[in-house]
C-alpha positions in Angstrom: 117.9 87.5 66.0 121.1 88.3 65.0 123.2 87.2 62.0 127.1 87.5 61.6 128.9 86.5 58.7 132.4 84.7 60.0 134.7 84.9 56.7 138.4 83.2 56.5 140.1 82.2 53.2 139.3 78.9 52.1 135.6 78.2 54.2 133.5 80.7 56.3 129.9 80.7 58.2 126.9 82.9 59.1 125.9 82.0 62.8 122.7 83.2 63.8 122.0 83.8 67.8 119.2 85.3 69.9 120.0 86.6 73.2 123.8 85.3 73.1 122.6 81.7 72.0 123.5 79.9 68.9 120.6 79.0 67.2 122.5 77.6 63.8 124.6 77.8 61.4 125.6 77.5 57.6 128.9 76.9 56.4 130.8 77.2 53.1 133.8 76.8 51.1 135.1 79.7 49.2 135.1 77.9 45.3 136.8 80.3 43.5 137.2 83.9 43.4 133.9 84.7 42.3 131.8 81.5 43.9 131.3 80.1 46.8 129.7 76.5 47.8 126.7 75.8 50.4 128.0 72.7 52.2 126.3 72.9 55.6 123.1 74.5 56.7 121.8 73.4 60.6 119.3 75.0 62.8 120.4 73.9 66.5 117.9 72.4 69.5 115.5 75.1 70.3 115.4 77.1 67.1 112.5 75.1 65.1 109.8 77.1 63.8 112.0 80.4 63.8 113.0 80.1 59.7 116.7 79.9 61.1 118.3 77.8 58.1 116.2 80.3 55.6 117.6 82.9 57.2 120.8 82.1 57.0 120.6 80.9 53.5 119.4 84.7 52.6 122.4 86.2 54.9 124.7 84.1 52.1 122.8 85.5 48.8 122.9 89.0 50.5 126.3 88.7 50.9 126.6 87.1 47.2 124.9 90.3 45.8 126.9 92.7 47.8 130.6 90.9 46.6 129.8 89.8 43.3 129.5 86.2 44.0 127.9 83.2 42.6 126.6 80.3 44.7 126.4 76.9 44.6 124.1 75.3 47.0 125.1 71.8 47.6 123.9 71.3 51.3 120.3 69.5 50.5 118.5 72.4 52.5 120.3 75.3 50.1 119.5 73.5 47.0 116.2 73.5 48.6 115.4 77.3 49.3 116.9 77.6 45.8 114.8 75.0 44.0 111.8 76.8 45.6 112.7 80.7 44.9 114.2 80.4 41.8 113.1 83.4 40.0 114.2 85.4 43.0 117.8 83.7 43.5 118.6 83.3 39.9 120.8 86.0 40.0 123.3 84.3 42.2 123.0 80.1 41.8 126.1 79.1 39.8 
């Protein structure tokens, strides 16, 4: 599986695809200059039971860490992996 991040200046997404096929997505709005918000996270037909919206959810808090961003998961499935690795993504929840 691969993940790219697809940045533009007001909203942005990590796509994840395996052999050339979108498997899901998660999109977000750039809230600031030093946040961003969760709004979207989907795994497409064909990717259950492959951790797709995890993944992508990670992608975003890798990025986080690597820019200096905070993050504000508002999609129900962000606020989710958040709620449940708190100690771990503390560093970057807004």
């Amino acid at each position: 599986m691969n993940i790219e991040h697809q940045p533009g200046e007001h909203k942005g997404r990590f796509v994840i695809t395996e052999d050339g096929k979108e498997l899901g997505e998660m999109t977000y709005v750039v809230s600031g200059p030093d946040r961003i918000t969760i709004d979207h996270t989907e795994g497409f037909p064909g990717s259950e039971g492959k951790g797709v919206g995890r993944k992508l959810v990670m992608a975003s808090v890798e990025y986080a860490r690597a820019n200096g961003l905070k993050i504000i998961p508002l999609c129900p499935f962000a606020k989710k992996v958040f709620e449940r690795n708190a100690d771990e993504l503390a560093d970057v929840r807004a």
